[in-house]
LUMLUMSE-683657 format. One record per atom (N, C-alpha, C, O): x, y, z. Coordinates in pm, whole numbers, plus 50000, padded with zeros to 5 digits. Example, Ala and Ser with C-alpha at 12.3 -4.5 7.8 and 13.67 -1.06 7.14 Angstrom:
residues 2
513194943150780
512304955050780
513204967050780
514244966850846
512854977550708
513674989450714
512905000350787
513415011450804
end
This chain:
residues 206
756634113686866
758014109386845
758884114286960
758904126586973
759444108787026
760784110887101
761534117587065
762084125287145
761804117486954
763194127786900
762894141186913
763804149486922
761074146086915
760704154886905
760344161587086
759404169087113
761334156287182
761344158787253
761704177087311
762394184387241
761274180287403
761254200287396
762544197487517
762634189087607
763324206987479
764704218587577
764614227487649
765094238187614
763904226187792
764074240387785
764774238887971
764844228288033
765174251788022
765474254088131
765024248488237
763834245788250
765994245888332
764554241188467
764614245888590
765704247888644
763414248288651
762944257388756
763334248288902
764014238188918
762654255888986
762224248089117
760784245289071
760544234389122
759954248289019
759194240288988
759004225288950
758054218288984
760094221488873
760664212688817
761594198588882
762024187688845
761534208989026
763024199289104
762194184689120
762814174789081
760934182889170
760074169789214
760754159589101
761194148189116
760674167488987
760724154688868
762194153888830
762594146088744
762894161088889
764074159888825
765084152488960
766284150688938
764694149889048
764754141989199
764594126689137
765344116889134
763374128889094
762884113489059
763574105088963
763814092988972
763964116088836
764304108988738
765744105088787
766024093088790
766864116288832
768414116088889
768244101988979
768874092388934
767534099989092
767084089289156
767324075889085
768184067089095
766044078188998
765994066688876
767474059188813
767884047588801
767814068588791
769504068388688
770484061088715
771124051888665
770464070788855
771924068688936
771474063789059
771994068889158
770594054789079
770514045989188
771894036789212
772594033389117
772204033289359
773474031189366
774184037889370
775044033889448
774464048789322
775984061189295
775544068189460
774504069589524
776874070989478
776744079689646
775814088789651
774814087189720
776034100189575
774744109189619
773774103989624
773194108189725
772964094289556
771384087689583
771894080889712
771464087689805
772534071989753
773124065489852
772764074289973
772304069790079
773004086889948
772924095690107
771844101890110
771704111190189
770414096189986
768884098490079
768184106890008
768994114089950
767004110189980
766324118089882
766604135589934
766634145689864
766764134290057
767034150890102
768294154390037
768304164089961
769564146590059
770684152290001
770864157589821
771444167089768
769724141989749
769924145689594
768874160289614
769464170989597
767534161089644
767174173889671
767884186489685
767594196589621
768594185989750
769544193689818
770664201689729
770984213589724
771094190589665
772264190889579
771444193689401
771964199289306
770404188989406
770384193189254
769294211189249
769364218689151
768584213889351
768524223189399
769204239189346
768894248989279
770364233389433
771464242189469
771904248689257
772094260089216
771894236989188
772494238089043
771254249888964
771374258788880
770104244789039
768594253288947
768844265989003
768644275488926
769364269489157
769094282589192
770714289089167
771034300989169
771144283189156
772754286489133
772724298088960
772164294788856
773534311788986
772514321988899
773854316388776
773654317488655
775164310688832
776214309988649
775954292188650
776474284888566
775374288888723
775184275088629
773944267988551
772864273288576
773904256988459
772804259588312
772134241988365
772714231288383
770834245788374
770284234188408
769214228688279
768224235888265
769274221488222
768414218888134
767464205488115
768194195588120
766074201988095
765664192488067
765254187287966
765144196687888
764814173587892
764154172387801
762874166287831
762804157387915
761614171487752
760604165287801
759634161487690
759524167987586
759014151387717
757694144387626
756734137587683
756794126787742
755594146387658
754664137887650
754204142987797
753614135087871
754504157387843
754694161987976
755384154688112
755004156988227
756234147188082
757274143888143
758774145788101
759204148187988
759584144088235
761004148788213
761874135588216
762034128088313
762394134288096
763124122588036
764654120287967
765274111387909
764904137388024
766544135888045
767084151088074
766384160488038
768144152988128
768524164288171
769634166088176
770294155788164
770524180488199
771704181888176
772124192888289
771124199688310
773004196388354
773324206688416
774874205888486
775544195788507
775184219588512
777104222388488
776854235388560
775804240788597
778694240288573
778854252388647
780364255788599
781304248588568
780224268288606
781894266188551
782734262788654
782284261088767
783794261588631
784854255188745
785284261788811
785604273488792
785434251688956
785444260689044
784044259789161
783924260789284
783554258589101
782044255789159
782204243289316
781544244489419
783004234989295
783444223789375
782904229089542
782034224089614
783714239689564
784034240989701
782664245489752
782144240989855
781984256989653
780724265689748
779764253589718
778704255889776
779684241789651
778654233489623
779214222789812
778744223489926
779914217789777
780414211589902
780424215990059
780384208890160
780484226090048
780294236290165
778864238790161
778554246590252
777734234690081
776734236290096
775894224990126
774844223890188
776524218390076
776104201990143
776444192490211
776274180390207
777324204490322
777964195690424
777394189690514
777854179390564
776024196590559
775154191590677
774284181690590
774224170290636
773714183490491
773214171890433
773714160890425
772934151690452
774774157990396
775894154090383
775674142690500
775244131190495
776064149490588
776264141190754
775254136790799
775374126790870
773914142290778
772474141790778
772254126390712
771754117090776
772714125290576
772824113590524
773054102190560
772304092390567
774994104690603
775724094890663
774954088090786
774754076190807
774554100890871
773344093991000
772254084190946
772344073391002
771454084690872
770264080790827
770764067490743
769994057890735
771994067290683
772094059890607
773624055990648
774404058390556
774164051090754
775434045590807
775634033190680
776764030890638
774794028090643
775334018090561
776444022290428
777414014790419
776364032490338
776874033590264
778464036790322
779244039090230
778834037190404
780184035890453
781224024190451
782454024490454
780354014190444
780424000690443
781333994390280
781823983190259
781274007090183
781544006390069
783264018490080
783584030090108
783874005390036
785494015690068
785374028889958
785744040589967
784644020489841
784714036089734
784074049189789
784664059789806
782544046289817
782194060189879
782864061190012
782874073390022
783544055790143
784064062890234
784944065790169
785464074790235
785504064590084
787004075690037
786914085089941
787804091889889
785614084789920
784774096889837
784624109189960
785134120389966
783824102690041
783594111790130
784724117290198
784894129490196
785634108390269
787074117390326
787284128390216
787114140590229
787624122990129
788154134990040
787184148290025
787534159589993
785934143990056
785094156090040
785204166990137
785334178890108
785154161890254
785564166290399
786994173490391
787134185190428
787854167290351
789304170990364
789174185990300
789724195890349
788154185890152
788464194290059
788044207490091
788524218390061
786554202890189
786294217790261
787464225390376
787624237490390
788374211590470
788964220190539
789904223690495
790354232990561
790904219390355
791584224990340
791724224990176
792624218890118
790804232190117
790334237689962
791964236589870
792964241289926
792064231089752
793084234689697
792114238489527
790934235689501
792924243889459
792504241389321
792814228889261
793734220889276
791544229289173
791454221289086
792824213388969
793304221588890
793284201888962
794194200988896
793424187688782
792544179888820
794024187788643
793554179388580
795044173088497
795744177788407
795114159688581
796264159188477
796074151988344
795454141888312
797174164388249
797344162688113
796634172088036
796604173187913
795874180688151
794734189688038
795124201388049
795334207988150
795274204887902
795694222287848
794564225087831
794304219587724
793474231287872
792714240387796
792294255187794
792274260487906
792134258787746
791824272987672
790694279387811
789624273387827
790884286687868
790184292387969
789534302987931
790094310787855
788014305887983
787474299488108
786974285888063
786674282487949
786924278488177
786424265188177
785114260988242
784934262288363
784074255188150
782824250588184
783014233588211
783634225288144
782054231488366
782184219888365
780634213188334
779704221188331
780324197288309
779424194688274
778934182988373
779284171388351
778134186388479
778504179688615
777634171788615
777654168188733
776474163688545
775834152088547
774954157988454
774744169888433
774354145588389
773394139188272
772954125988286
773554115488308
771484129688263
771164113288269
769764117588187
769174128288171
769434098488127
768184093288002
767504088088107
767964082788208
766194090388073
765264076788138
766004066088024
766374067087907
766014055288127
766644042088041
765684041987933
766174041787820
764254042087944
763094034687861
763094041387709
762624036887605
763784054287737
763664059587580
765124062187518
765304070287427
766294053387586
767844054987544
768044050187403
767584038787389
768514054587307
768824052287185
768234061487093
768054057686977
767804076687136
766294082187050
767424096987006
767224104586912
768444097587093
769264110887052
769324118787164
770344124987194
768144119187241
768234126287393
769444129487431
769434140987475
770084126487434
771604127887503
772594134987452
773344142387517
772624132587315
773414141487248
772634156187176
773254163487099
771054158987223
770894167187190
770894175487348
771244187287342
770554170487472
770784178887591
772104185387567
772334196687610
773204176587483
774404180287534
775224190787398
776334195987401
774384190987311
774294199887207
773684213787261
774234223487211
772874215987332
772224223587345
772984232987450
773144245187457
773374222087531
774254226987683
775804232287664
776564236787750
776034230087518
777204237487481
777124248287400
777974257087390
775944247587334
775384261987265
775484272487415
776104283087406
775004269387515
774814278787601
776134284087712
776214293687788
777044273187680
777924274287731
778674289787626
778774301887643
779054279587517
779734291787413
779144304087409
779764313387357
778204305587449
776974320087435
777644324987571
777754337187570
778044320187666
778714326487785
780064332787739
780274343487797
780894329687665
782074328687627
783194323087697
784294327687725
782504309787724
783234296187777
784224295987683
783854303387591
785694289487650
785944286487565
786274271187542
786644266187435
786014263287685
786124248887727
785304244387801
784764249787898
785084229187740
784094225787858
785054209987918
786144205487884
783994205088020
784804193388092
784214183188121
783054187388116
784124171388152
783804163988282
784344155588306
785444155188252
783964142688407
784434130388478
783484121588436
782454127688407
783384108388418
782224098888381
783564087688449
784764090088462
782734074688484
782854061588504
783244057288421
782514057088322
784884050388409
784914036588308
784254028588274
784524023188167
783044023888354
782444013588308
781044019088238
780284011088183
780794031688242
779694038988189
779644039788061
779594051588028
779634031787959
780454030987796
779254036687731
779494040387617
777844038787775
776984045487689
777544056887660
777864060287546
777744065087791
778134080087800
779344083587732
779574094487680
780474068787739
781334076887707
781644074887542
782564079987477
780404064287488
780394063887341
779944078287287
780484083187187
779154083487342
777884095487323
779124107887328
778924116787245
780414109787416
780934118087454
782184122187257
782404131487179
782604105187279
783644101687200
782874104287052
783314111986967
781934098287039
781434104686869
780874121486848
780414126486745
781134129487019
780904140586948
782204148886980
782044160387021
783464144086964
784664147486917
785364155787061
786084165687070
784694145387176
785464153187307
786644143687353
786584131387357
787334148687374
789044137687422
788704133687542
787924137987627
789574122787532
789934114787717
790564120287804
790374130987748
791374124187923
792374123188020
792114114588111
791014109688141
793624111688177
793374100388287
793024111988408
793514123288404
792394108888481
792034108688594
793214113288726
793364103888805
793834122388752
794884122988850
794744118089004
795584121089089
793514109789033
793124106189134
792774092289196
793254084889281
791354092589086
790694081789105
790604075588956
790084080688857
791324062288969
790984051588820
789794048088801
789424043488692
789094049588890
787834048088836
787214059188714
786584054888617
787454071488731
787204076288627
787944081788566
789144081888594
787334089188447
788324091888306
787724109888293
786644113388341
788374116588242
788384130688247
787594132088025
787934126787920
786684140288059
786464142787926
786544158287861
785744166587903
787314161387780
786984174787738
786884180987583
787384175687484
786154192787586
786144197587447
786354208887430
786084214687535
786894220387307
787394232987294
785674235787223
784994227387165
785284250987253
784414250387194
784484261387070
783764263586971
785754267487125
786254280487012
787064282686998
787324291686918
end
């Protein structure tokens, strides 16, 4: 059974399959866009990273969905770490520039290392410290089984065990799986102070 899928932490052991599956997911989205070294690179950084919570689900000895976050704040030393990848990318892969959304993804990324501001969310009060929840993804083939809302059950147990007292994220408007999955487990909307493309999600956890 699927549902009876296992939780547990994930290693560098683990990164091969968790490359593949992120790959899988979010084909198209910029980070896959800028090349298997950069998602390497970048999801990496989250497994060896010692305050942020990486988690997978697996069956059947494969990895078929995963979860991982950092508390906030995390933005700048993650970006500053994948700056040469980054450019490494852009070289190898000049095409994705060609797309006005990711070049104005990227300016802003650039801008943010040379000149760092904090984080602003408009409309959001929450209760500090703040955990963010910085990507999730299903193998499509087994979507509808609970996977998702149990990575993300699990990933807030561990959060609150920190003594988070909020968690966060960003998802795509047009991403309505995620943000059905978000909305029936009682996390609110904000708009976006930036980009309309996405929508701000959050939840109190205490």
């Amino acid at each position: 059974m699927i549902e009876s899928a296992k939780i547990r932490h994930l290693t560098e052991h683990d990164l091969d399959h968790l490359v593949k599956l992120h790959t899988h997911v979010f084909e198209g989205y910029i980070g896959v866009r800028l090349g298997q070294k950069y998602v390497h690179k970048s999801l990496q950084w989250f497994i060896k990273d010692e305050k942020s919570i990486c988690l997978g689900a697996w069956h059947c000895d494969q990895l078929v969905g995963y979860v991982f976050g950092s508390p906030v704040g995390y933005n700048y030393l993650l970006s500053r770490h994948l700056l040469i990848h980054a450019i490494r990318g852009i070289l190898s892969h000049p095409q994705v520039l060609l797309n006005s959304n990711t070049f104005h993804q990227m300016v802003s990324r650039f801008r943010f290392l040379v000149f760092p501001v904090p984080q602003v969310f408009d409309d959001i009060s929450l209760p500090g410290p703040v955990f963010s929840l910085v990507g999730i993804g299903v193998d499509y083939e087994i979507r509808g089984h609970g996977i998702g809302r149990k990575l993300v059950d699990q990933y807030c147990q561990l959060v609150t065990q920190r003594q988070f007292r909020s968690i966060r994220l960003s998802v795509y408007r047009n991403n309505q799986s995620a943000i059905g999955l978000y909305r029936s487990m009682s996390w609110h909307s904000y708009s976006h102070p930036s980009n309309p493309m996405l929508v701000y999600y959050a939840k109190e956890l205490w």
